[in-house]
PDB file as gemmi writes it, atoms N, CA and C in Angstrom:
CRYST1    1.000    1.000    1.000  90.00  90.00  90.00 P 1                      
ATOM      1  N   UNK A   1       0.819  -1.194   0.000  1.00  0.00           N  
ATOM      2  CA  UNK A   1       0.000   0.000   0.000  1.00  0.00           C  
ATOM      3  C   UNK A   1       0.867   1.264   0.000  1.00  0.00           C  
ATOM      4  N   UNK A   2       1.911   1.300   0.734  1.00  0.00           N  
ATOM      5  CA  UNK A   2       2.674   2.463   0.888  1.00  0.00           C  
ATOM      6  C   UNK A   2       3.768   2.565  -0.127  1.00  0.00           C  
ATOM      7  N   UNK A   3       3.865   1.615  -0.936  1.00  0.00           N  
ATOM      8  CA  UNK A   3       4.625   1.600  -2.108  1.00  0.00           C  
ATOM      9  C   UNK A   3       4.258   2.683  -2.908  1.00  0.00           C  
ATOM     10  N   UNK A   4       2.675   2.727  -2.853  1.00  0.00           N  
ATOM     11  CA  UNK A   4       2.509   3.565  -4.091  1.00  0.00           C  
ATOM     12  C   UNK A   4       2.846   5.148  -3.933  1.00  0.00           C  
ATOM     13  N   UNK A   5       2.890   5.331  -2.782  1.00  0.00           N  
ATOM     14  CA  UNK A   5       3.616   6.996  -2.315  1.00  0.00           C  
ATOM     15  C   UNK A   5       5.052   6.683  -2.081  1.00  0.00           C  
ATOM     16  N   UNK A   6       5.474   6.028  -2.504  1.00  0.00           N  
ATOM     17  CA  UNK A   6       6.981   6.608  -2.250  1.00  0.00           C  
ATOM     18  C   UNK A   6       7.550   7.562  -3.279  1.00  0.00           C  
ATOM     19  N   UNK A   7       7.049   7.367  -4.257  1.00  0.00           N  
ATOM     20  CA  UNK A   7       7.419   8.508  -5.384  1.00  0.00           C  
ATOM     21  C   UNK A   7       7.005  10.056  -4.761  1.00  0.00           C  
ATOM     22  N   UNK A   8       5.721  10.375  -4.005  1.00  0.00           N  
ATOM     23  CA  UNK A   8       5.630  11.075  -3.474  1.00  0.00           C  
ATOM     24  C   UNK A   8       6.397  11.387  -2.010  1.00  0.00           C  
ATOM     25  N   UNK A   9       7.034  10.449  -1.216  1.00  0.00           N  
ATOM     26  CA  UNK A   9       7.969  10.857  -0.522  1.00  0.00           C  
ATOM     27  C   UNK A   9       9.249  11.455  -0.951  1.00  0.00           C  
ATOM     28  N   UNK A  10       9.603  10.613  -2.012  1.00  0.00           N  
ATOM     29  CA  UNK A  10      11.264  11.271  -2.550  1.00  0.00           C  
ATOM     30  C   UNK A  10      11.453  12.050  -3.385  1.00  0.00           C  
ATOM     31  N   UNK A  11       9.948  12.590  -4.060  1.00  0.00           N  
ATOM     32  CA  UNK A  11      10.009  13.869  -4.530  1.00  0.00           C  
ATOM     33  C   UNK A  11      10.126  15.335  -3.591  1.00  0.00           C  
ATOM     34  N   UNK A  12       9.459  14.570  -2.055  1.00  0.00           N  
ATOM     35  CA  UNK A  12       9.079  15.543  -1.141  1.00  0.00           C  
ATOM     36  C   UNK A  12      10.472  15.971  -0.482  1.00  0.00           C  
ATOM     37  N   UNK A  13      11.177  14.853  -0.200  1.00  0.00           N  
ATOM     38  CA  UNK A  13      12.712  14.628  -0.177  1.00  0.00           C  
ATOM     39  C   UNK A  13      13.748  15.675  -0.671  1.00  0.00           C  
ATOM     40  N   UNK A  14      13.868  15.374  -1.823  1.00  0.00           N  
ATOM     41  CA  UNK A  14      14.226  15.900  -3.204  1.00  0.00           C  
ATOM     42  C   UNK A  14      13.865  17.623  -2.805  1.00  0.00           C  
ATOM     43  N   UNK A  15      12.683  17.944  -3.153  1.00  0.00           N  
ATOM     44  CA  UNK A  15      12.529  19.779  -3.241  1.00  0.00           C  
ATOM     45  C   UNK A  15      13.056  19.772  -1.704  1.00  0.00           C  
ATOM     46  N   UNK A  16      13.164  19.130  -0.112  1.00  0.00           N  
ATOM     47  CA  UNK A  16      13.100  19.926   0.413  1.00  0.00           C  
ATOM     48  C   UNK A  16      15.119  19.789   0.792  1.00  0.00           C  
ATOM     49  N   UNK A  17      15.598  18.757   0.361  1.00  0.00           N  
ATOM     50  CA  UNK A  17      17.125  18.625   0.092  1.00  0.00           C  
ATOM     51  C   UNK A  17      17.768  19.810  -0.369  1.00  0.00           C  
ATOM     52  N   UNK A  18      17.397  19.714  -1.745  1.00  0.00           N  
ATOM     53  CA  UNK A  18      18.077  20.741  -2.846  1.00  0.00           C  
ATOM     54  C   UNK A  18      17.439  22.136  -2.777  1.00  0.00           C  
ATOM     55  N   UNK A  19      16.566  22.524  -2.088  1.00  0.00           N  
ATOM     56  CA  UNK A  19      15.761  23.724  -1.731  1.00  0.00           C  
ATOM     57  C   UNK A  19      15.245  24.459  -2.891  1.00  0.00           C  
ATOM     58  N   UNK A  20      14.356  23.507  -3.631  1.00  0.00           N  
ATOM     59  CA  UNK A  20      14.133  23.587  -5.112  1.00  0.00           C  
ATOM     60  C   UNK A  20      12.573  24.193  -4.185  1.00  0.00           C  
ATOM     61  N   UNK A  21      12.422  24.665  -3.758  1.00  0.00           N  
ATOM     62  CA  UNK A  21      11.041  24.914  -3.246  1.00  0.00           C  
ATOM     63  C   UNK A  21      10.005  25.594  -4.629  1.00  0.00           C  
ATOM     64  N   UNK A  22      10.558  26.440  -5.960  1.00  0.00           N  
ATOM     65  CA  UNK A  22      10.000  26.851  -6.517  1.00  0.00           C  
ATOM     66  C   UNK A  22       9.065  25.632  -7.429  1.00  0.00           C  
ATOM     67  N   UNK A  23       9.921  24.468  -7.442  1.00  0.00           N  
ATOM     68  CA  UNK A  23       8.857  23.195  -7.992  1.00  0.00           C  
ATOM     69  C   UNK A  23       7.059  22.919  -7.087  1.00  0.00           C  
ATOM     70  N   UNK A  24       7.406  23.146  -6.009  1.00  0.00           N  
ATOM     71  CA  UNK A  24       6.358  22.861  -4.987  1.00  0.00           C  
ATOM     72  C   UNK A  24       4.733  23.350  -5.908  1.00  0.00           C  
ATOM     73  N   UNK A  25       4.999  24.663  -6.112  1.00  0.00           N  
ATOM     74  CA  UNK A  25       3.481  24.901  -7.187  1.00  0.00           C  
ATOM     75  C   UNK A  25       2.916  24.802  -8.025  1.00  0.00           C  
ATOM     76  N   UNK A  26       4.188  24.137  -8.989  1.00  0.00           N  
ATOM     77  CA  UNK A  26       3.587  23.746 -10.185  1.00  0.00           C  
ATOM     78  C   UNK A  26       3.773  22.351 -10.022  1.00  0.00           C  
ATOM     79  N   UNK A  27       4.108  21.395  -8.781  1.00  0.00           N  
ATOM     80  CA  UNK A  27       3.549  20.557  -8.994  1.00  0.00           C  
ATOM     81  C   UNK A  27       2.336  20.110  -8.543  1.00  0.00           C  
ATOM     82  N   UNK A  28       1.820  21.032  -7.067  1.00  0.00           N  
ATOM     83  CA  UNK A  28       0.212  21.245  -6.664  1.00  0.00           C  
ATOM     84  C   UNK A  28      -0.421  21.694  -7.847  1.00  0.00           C  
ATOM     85  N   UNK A  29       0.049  22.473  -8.923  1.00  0.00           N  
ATOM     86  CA  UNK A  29      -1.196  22.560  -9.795  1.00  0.00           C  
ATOM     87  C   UNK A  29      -1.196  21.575 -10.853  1.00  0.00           C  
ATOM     88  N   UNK A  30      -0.440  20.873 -11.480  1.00  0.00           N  
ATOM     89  CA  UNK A  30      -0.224  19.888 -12.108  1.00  0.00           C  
ATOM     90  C   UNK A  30      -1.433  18.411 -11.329  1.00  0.00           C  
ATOM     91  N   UNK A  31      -1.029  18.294 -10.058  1.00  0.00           N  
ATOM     92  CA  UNK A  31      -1.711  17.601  -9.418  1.00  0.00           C  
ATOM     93  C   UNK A  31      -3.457  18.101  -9.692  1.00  0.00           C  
ATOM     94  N   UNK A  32      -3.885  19.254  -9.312  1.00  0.00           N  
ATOM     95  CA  UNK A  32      -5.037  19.631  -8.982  1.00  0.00           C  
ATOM     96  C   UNK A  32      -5.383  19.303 -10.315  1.00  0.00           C  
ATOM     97  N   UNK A  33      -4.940  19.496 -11.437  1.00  0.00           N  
ATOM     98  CA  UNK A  33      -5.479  20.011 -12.901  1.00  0.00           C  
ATOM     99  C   UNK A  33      -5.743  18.259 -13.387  1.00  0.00           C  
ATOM    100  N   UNK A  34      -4.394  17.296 -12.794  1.00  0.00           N  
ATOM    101  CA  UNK A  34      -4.750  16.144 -13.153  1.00  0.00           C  
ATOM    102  C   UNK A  34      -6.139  15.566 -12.338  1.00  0.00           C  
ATOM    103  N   UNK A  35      -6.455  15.798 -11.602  1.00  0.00           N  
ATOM    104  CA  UNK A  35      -7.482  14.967 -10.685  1.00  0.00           C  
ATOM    105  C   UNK A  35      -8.883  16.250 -11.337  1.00  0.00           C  
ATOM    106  N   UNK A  36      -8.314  17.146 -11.498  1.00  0.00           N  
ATOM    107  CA  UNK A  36      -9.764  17.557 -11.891  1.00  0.00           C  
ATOM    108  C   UNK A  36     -10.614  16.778 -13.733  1.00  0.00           C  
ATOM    109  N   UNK A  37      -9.600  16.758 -14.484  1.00  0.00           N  
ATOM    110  CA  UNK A  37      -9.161  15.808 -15.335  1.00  0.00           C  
ATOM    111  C   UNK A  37      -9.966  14.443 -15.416  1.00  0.00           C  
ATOM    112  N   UNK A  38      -9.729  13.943 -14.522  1.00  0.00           N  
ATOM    113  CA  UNK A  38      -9.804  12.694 -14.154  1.00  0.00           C  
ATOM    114  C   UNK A  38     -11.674  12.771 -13.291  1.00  0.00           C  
ATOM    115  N   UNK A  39     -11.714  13.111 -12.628  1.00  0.00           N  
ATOM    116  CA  UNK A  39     -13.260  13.162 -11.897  1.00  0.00           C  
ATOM    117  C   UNK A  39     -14.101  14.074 -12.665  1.00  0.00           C  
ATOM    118  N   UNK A  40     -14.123  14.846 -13.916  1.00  0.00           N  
ATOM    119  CA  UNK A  40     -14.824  15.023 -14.698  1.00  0.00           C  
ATOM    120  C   UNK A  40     -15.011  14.307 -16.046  1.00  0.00           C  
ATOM    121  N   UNK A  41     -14.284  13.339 -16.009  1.00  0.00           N  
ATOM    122  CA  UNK A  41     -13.699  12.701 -16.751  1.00  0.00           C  
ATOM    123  C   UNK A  41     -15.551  12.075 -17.631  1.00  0.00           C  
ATOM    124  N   UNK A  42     -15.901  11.429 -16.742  1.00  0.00           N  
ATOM    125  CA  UNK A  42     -17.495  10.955 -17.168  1.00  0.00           C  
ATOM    126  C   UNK A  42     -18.839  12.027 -16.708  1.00  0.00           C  
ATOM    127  N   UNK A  43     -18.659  13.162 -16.616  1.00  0.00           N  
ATOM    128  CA  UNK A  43     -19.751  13.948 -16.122  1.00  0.00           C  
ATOM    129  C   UNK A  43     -20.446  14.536 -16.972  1.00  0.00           C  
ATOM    130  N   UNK A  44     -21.158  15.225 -16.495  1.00  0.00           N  
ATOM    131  CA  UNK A  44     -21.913  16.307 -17.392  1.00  0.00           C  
ATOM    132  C   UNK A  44     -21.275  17.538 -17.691  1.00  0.00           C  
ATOM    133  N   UNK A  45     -20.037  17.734 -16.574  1.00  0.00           N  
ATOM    134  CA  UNK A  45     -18.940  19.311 -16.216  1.00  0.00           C  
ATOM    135  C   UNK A  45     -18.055  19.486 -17.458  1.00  0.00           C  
ATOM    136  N   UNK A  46     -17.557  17.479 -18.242  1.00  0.00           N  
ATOM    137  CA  UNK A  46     -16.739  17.507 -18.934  1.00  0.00           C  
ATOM    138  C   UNK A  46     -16.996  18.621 -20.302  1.00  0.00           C  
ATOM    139  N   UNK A  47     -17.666  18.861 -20.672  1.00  0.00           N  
ATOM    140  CA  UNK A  47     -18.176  19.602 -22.082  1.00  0.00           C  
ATOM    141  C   UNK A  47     -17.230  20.820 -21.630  1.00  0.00           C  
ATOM    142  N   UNK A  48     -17.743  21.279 -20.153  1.00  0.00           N  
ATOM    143  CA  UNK A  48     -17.737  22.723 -19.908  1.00  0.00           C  
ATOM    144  C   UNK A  48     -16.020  23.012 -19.386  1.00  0.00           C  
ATOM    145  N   UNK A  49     -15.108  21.906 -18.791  1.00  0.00           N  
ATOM    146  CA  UNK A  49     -13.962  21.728 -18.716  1.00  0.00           C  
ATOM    147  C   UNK A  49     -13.279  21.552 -19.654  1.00  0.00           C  
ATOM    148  N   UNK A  50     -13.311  20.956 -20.729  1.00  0.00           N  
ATOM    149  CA  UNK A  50     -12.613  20.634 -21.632  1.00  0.00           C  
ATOM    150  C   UNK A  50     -12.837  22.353 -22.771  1.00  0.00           C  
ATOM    151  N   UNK A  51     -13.440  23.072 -22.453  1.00  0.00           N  
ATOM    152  CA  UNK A  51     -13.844  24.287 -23.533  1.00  0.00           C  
ATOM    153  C   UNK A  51     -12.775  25.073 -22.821  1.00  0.00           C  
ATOM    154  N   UNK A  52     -12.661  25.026 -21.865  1.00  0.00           N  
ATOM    155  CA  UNK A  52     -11.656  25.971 -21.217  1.00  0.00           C  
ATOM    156  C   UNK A  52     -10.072  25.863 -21.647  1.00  0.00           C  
ATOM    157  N   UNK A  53      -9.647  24.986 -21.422  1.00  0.00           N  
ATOM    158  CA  UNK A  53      -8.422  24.642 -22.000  1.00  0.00           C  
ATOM    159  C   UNK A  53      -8.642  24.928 -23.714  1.00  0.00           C  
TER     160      UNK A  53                                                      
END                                                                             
């Protein structure tokens, strides 16, 4: 189960090692944009999400 976050630990690792902190927001929005993506994916929202981009 915890396998599947380790990519998310050693990325977390990683920015806070190398003090890359400027990655931190574009990968919260990368994240947000994928899951929004994804849970409109079968809706009725999709028409109105996908016009935006």
């Amino acid at each position: 189960m915890f396998r599947r976050f380790r990519i998310f630990t050693e990325l977390a690792y990683f920015i806070s090692s190398s003090k890359k902190w400027w990655l931190a927001p574009i990968l919260f929005f990368l994240v947000v944009l994928s899951l929004l993506v994804v849970f409109t994916e079968s809706s009725a929202l999709a028409p109105f999400i996908y016009s935006l981009f």
